[in-house]
C-alpha positions as CSV (number, residue, x, y, z in Angstrom):
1,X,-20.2,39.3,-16.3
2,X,-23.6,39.4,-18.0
3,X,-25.1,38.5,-21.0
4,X,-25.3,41.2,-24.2
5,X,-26.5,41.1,-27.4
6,X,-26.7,43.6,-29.3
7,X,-27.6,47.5,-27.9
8,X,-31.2,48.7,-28.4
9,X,-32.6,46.1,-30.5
10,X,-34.3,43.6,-28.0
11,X,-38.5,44.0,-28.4
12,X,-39.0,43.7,-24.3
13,X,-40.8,45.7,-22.5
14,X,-41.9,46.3,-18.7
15,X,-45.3,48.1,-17.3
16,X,-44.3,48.5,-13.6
17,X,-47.8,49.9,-13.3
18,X,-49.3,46.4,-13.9
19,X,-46.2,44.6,-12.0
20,X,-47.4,43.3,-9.0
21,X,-43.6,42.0,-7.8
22,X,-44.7,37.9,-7.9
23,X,-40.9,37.2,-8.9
24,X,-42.1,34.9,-11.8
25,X,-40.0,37.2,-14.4
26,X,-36.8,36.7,-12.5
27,X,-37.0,32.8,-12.0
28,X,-38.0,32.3,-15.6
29,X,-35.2,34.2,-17.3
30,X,-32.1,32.7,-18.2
31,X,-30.2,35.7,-18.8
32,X,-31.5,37.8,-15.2
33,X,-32.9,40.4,-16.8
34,X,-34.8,41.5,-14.1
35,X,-34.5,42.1,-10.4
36,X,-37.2,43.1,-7.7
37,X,-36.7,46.6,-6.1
38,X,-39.6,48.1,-3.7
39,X,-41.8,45.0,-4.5
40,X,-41.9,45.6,-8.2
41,X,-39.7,44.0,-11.4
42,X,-37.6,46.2,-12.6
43,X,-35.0,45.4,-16.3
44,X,-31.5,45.3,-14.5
45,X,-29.9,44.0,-17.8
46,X,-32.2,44.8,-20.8
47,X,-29.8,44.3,-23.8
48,X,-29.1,40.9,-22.6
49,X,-32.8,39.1,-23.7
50,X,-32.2,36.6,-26.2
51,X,-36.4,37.4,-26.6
52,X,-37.6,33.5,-26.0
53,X,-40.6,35.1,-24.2
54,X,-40.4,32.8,-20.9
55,X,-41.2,36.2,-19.2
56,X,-43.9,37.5,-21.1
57,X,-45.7,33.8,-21.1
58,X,-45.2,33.4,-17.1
59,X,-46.2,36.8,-16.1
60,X,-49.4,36.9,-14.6
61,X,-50.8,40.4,-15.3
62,X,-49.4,41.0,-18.8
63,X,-46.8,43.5,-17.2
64,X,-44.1,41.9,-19.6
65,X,-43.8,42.1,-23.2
66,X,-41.8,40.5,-26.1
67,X,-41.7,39.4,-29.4
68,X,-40.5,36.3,-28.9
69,X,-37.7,35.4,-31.5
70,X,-37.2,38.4,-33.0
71,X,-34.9,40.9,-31.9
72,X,-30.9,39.9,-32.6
73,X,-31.4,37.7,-35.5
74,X,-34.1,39.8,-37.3
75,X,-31.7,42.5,-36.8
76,X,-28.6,41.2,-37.9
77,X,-29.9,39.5,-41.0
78,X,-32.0,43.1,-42.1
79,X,-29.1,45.0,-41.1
80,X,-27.1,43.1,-43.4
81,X,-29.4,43.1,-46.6
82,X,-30.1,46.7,-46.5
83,X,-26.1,48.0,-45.5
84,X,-27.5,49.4,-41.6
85,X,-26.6,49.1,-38.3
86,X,-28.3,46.3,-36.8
87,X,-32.0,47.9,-35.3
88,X,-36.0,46.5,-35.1
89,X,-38.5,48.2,-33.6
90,X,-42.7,48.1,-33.1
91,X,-43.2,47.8,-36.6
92,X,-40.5,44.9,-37.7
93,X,-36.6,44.2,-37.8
94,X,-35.3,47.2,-39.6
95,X,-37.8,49.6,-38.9
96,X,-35.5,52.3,-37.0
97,X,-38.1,52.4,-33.3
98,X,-35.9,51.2,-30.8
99,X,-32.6,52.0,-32.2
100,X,-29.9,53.8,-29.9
């Protein structure tokens, strides 16, 4: 069974167009977030990054992003002060992009 955090919160993101399928993505990433299909990454199991941006830092073209370190607990904790659901988004924990 894999990994989940919470749904639609996580920051990372994937430009196939800039993948170029090296793998690096899948052997850094604790929680196998990725897979390769037709030489290119693709996010097999999105909602379960914990965001420590191993992917991001190893890629070599930039195809992967992430803001590292803030997706679940930003979320939780904003959630929380302001009465929400748990959500973050482009523009900070709690800003509503991203939320499912």
């Amino acid at each position: 069974m894999k990994q989940r955090y919470l749904k639609n919160v996580v920051t990372l993101e994937l430009d196939p167009g800039k993948c170029i399928g090296c793998g690096m993505c899948l052997e850094v990433c604790p929680h196998q977030v990725f897979r390769l299909e037709s030489g290119k990454a693709q996010m097999d199991n999105r909602d379960g990054c914990m965001e420590c941006g191993a992917c991001a830092r190893n890629c070599p073209t930039e195809a992967v992003s992430v803001r590292a370190g803030v997706g679940c607990a930003a979320a939780i904790i904003f959630g929380k002060l302001r009465g929400t659901a748990p959500c973050c988004g482009e523009s900070g924990a709690g800003s509503g992009t991203g939320c499912g």
